[in-house]
C-alpha positions as a Markdown table, in Angstrom:
| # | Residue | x | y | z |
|---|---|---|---|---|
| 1 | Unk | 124.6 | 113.3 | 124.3 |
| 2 | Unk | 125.7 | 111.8 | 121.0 |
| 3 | Unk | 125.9 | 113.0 | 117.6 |
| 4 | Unk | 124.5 | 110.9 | 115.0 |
| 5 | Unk | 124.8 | 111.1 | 111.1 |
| 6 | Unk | 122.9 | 109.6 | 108.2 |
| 7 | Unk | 126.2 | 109.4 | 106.5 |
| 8 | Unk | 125.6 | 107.9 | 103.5 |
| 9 | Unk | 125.1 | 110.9 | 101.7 |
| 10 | Unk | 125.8 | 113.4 | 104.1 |
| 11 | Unk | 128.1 | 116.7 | 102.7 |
| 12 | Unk | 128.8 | 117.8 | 106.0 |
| 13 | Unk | 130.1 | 115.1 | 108.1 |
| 14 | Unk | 133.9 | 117.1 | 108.2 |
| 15 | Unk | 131.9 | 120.2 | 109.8 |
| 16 | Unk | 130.4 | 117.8 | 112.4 |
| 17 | Unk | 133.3 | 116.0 | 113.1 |
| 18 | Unk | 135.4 | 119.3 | 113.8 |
| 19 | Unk | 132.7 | 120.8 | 115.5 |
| 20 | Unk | 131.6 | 118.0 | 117.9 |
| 21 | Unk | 135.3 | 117.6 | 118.7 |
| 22 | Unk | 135.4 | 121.5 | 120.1 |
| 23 | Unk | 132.5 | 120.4 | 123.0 |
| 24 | Unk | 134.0 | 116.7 | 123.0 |
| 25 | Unk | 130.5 | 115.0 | 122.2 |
| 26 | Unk | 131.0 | 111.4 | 120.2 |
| 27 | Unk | 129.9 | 111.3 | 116.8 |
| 28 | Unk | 127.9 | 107.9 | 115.2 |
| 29 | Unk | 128.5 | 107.9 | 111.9 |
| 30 | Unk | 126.0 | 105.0 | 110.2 |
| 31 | Unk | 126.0 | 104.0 | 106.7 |
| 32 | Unk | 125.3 | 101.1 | 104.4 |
| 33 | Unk | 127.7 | 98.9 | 103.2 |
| 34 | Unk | 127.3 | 100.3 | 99.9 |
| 35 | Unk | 128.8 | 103.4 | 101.4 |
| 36 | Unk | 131.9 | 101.9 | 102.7 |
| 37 | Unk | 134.7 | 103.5 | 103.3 |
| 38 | Unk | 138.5 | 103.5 | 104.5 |
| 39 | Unk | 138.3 | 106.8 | 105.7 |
| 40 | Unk | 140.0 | 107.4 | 109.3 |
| 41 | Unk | 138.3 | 109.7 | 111.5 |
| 42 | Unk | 139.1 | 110.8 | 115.1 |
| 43 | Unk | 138.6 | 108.9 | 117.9 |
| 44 | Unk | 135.8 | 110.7 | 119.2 |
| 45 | Unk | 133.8 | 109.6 | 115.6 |
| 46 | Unk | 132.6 | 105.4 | 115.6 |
| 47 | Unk | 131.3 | 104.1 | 112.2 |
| 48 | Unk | 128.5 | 101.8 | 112.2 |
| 49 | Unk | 128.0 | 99.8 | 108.7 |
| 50 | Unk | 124.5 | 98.5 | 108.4 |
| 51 | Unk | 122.8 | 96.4 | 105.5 |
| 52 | Unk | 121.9 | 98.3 | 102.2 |
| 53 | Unk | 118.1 | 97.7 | 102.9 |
| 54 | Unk | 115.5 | 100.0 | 102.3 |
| 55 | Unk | 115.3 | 102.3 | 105.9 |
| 56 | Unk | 118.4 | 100.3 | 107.6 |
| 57 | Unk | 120.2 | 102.9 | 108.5 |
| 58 | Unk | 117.0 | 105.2 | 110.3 |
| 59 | Unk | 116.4 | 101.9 | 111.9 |
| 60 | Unk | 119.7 | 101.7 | 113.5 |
| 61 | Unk | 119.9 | 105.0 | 114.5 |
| 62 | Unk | 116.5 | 105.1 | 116.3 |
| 63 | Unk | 117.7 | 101.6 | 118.1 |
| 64 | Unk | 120.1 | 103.7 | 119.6 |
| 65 | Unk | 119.6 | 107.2 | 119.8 |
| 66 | Unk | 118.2 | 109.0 | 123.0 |
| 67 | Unk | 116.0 | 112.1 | 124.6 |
| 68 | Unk | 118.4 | 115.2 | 123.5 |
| 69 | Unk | 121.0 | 113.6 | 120.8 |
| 70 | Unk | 121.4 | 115.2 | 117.7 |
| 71 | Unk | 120.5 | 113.6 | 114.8 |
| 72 | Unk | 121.6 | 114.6 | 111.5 |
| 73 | Unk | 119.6 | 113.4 | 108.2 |
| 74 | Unk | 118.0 | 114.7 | 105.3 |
| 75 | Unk | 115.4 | 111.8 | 105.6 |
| 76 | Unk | 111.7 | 113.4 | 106.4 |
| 77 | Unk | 110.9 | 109.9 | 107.6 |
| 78 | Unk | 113.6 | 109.5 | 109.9 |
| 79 | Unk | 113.3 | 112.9 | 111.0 |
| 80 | Unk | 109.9 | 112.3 | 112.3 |
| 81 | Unk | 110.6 | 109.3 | 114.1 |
| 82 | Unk | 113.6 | 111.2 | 115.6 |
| 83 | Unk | 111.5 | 114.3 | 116.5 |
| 84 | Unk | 109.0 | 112.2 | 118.3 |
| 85 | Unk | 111.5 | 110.3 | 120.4 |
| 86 | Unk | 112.7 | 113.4 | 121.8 |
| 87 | Unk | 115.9 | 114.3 | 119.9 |
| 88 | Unk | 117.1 | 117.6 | 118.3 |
| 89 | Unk | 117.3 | 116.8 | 114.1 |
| 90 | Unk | 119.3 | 119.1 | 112.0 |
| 91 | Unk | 119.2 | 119.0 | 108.3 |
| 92 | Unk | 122.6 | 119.3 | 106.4 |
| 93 | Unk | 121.1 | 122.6 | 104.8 |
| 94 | Unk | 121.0 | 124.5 | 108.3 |
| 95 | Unk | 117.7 | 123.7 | 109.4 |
| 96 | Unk | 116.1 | 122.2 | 112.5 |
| 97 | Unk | 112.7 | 120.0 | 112.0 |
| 98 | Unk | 110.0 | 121.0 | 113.5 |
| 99 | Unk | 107.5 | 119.2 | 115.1 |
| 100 | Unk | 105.0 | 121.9 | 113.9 |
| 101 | Unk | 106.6 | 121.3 | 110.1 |
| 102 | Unk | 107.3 | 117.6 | 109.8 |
| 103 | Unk | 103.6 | 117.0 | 108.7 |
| 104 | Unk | 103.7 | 119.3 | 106.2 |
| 105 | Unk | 107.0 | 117.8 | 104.9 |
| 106 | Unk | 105.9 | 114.2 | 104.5 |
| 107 | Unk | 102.8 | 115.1 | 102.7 |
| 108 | Unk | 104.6 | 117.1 | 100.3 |
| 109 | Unk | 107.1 | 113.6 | 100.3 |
| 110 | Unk | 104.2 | 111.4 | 99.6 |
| 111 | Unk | 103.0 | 113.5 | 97.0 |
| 112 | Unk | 106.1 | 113.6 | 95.0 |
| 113 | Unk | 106.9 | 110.1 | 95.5 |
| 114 | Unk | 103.1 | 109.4 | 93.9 |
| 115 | Unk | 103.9 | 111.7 | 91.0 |
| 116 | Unk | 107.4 | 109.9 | 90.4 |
| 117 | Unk | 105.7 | 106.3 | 90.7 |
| 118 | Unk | 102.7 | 108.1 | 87.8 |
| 119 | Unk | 105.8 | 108.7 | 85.7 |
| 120 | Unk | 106.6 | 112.3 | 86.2 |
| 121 | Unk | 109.9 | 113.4 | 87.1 |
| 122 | Unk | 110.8 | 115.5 | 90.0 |
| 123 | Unk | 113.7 | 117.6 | 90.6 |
| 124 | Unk | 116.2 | 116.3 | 93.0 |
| 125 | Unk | 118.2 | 117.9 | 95.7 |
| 126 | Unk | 119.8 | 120.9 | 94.6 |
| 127 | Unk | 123.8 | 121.4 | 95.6 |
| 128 | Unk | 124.3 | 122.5 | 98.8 |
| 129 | Unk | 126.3 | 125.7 | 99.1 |
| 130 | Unk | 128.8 | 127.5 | 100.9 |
| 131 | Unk | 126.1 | 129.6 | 103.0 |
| 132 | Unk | 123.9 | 126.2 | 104.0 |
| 133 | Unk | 127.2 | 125.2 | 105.2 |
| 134 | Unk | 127.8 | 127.8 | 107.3 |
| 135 | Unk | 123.9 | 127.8 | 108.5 |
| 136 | Unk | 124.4 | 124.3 | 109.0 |
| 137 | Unk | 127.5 | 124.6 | 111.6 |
| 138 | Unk | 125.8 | 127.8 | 113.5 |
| 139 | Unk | 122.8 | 125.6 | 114.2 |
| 140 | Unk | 124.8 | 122.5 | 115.1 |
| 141 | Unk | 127.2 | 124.8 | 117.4 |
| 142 | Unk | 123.5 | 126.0 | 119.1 |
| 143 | Unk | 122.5 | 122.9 | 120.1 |
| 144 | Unk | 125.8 | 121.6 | 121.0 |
| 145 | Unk | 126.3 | 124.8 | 123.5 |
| 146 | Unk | 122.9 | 123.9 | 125.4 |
């Protein structure tokens, strides 16, 4: 089983990286070079720069990931081609996709994303906080302890 991370924007990359290291499970960090960084990590975390093209980094990680790894994104899109290869996918608030809620996600995705393109503004993410956190590392410990 590997971990891997959408790390471009990801605010809890620290909690996965301590985390994964308690069940020794290797972590993929992949990012676009636009996200560079001289960060050192543990040697159980690899780092994977990828062009800054639209979708590079989903593409990358569904090249490699397998049945059962974790993926960790906030990306519907790659969440749904995740989900249907088989993997567990964790969102960085504390949620685990669905297959039964992934639909409904993208529509609501495609909806805003026609809105924003008719010149209306959407609100962004909001800050994630101390108790998402927390959610998200219970959830990750879960799936890690299966």
């Amino acid at each position: 089983m590997y971990i891997f991370v959408d790390a471009d924007a990801c605010p809890v990359v620290d909690i996965i990286v301590d985390e994964a290291k308690k069940y020794t499970i290797q972590v993929k960090l992949v990012r676009s070079y636009s996200h560079y960084s001289h960060q050192d990590y543990p040697s159980h975390v690899s780092i994977s720069y990828v062009d800054n093209g639209a979708d590079a980094v989903d593409y990358h990680i569904m090249g490699q990931a397998q049945r059962n790894d974790i993926v960790v994104t906030q990306d519907y899109g790659l969440a749904a081609l995740a989900l249907e290869k088989g993997c567990n996918v964790l969102h960085h608030a504390g949620f685990l996709y669905t297959e039964q809620k992934i639909d409904r996600m993208l529509q609501e995705r495609h909806v805003k994303a026609k809105a924003r393109k008719a010149g209306f503004r959407t609100k962004g993410p909001k800050k994630l906080t101390d108790k998402q956190k927390e959610s998200f590392r219970l959830q990750l410990r879960k799936l890690l302890s299966i």
